[in-house]
N, C-alpha and C positions, 0 to 999 in steps of 0.2 A: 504493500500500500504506500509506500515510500513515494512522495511525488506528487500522490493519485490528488492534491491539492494545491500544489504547488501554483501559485499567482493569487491566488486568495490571500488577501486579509481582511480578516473577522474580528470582529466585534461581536465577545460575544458576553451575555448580560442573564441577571438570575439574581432566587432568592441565596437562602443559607446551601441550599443544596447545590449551586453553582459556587459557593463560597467555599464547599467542599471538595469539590473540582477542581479547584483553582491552579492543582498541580495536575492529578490526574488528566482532565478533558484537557486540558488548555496544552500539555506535553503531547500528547495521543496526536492532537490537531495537528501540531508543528511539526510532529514526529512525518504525519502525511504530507508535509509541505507548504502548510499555511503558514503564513504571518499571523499571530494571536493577541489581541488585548482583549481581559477578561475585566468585567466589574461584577460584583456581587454587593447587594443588600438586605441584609438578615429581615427577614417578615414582610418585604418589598410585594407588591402586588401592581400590577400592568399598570397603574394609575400615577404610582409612584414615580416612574420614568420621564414623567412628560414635565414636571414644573419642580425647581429648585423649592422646597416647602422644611416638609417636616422633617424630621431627624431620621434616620436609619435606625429602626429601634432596638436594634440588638446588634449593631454595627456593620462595617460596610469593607468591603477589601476589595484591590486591584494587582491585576499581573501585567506585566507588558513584554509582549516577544520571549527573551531567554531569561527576563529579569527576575527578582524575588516576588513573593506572593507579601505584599504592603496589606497590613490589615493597622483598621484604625476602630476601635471600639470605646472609643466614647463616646454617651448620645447626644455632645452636641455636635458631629457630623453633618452638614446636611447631606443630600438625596443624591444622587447622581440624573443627569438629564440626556436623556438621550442625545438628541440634536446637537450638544453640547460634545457629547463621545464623538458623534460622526464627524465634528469640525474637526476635532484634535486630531482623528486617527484614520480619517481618510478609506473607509472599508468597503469592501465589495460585495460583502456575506455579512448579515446580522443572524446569530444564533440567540433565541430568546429560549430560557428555561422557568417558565414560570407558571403555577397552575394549583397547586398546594396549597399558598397562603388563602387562594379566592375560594377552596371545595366545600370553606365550611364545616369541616370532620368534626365531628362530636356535634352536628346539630341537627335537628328535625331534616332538612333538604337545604338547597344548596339557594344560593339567589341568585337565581337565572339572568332577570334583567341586569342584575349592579353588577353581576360577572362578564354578561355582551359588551355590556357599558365601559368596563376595564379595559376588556381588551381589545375592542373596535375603537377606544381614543387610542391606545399605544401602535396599532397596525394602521391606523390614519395617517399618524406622524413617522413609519415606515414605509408608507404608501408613498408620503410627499417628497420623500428623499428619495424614491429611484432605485433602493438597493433590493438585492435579493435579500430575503430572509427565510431560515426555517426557525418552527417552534415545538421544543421539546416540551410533553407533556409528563404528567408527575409518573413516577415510578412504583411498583407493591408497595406496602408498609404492613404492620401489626394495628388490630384493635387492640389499643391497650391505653393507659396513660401515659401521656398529656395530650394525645394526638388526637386519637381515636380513629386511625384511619384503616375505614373498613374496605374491604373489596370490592364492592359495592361503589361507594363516595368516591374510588379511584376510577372504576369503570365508569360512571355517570360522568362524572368532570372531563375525561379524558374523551368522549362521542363528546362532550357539548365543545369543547375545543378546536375539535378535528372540523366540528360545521363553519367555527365563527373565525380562526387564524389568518382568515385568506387577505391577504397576499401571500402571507407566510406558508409553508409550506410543513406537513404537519407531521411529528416526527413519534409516533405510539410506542412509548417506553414500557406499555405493557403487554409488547410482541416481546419483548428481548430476555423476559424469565417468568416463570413459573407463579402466580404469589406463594409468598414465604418462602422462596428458594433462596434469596438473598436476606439474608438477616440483617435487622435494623439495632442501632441502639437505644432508641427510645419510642419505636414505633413510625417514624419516618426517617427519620437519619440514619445513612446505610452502615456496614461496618464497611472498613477500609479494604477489603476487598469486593465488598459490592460497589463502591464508586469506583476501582478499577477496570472492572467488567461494563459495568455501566458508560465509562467513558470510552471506551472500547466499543460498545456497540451505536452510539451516539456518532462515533467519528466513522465506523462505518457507513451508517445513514448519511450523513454530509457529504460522504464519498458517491453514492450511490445517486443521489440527487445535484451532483456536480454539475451534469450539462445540463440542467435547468439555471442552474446559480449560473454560470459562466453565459449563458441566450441573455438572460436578464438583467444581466447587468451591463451590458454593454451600451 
């Protein structure tokens, strides 16, 4: 797979579980030939990205290319802004991982419209910009505490996703294992070899939807 990315630079953006990535996805990418800057913000949901506001509520970290993984954890952070990334970093590929903070886990159902509403303002302001983008949806987890995240809230979240991403191109993290095949530490949070695996089959996907990315951005 050496390559199979090579001209690509990505930008690519998420909650805590892309903060956990930060080395795994973002090496796998490069390892395929992309240029990578990653942002991540802890509890960050699709709404978060569009306006400099509120603080990153459990803190916020960045990668750039070969560099170190920059994490800043204190909340008075602000937000990172999308528009703001693509000025600095110039990208031809947006990867978005985001879909967990919006599913609502531990609640009666999920809110359909405030969820379209997220993520039809963030795929607006990647519409305006011209680039390709795909969008990774949330991965298995445990019902257990603090999470609650049932199999069920992952497959519901994950179809309403796959309807409303578009431009983006939509990337179903729950082809790539089994539930409960990857063990989490808290009920969402993988262990350290399930973000492996996971970054692994992520970067495949990106590979696999390359001549899309490479038509569309031109």
């Amino acid at each position: 797979m050496s390559g199979a990315l090579a001209g690509l630079v990505i930008l690519a953006i998420g909650d805590s579980q892309m903060m956990n990535m930060m080395t795994t996805l973002h090496n796998s990418l490069e390892s395929a030939g992309a240029v990578v800057h990653t942002y991540a913000m802890c509890g960050a949901t699709a709404a978060d990205w569009i306006y400099k506001s509120t603080v990153a509520s459990c803190g916020r970290g960045e990668r750039h290319d070969k560099g170190p993984v920059l994490l800043e954890n204190q909340k008075t952070e602000p937000t990172y802004v999308l528009s703001d990334l693509i000025a600095q970093n110039h990208p031809n590929l947006i990867l978005v991982e985001l879909g967990d903070t919006m599913a609502g886990y531990g609640l009666a159902q999920i809110e359909r419209q405030w969820v379209v509403e997220q993520v039809r303002a963030l795929t607006g302001r990647i519409t305006a910009s011209n680039i390709a983008c795909d969008w990774i949806g949330p991965m298995w987890g445990q019902l257990q505490p603090p999470y609650q995240k049932s199999d069920a809230r992952v497959r519901e979240i994950s179809q309403l996703l796959s309807q409303i991403v578009s431009p983006c191109r939509y990337i179903d993290s729950t082809a790539f294992a089994r539930p409960g095949e990857w063990p989490t530490r808290d009920g969402t949070h993988l262990q350290p070899d399930g973000y492996r695996h996971w970054a692994v089959d992520i970067t495949d996907a990106v590979v696999r939807l390359r001549p899309q990315a490479a038509l569309s951005s031109r």
